[in-house]
N, C-alpha and C positions, 0 to 999 in steps of 0.2 A: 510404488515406483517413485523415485524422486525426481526432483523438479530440475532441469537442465537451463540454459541458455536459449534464448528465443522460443520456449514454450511459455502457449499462454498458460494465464492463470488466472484463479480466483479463491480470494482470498476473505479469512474475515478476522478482526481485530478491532484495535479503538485506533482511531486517525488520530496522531501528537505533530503539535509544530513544534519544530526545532531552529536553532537558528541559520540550517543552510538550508529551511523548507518543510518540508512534512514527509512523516513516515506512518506505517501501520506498524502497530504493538500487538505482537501474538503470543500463544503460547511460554510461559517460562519468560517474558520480558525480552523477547527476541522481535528487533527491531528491521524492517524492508523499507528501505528509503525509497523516493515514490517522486517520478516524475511526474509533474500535472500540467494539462492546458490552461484548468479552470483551478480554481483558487477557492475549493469548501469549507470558507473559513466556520460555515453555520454547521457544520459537522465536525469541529476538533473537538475533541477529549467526548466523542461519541464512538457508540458499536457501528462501523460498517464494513461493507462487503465493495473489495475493490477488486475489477477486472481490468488483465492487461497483459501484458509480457514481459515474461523474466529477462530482464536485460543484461544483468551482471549478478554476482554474487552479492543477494539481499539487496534489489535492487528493481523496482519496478517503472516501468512506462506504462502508468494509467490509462486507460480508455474509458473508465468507471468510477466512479466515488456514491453510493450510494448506502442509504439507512439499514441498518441489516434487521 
């Protein structure tokens, strides 16, 4: 079933900063920009597992940043 609008999620990939912020890198080099509260700078360009809600197309509000 695919992923909609205001469903949560959970995801896993490598956490990249970019220059408007940070995203997750999944499959095939497809990129989920990633609103955050907290600032994992000690997890970029590592594997984790983010939890949160789909907010827009490729587009996350985090609740989670964690090591996967």
């Amino acid at each position: 079933m695919a992923q909609t609008e205001h469903d949560s999620i959970r995801i896993e990939g490598t956490l990249v900063r970019e220059s408007t912020g940070f995203a997750l890198r999944v499959e095939r080099g497809v990129l989920y920009h990633l609103q955050l509260h907290r600032v994992p700078v000690d997890l970029v360009e590592k594997r984790v597992r983010v939890t949160g809600t789909l907010i827009g197309e490729r587009l996350i509000e985090a609740e989670g940043v964690a090591p996967a």
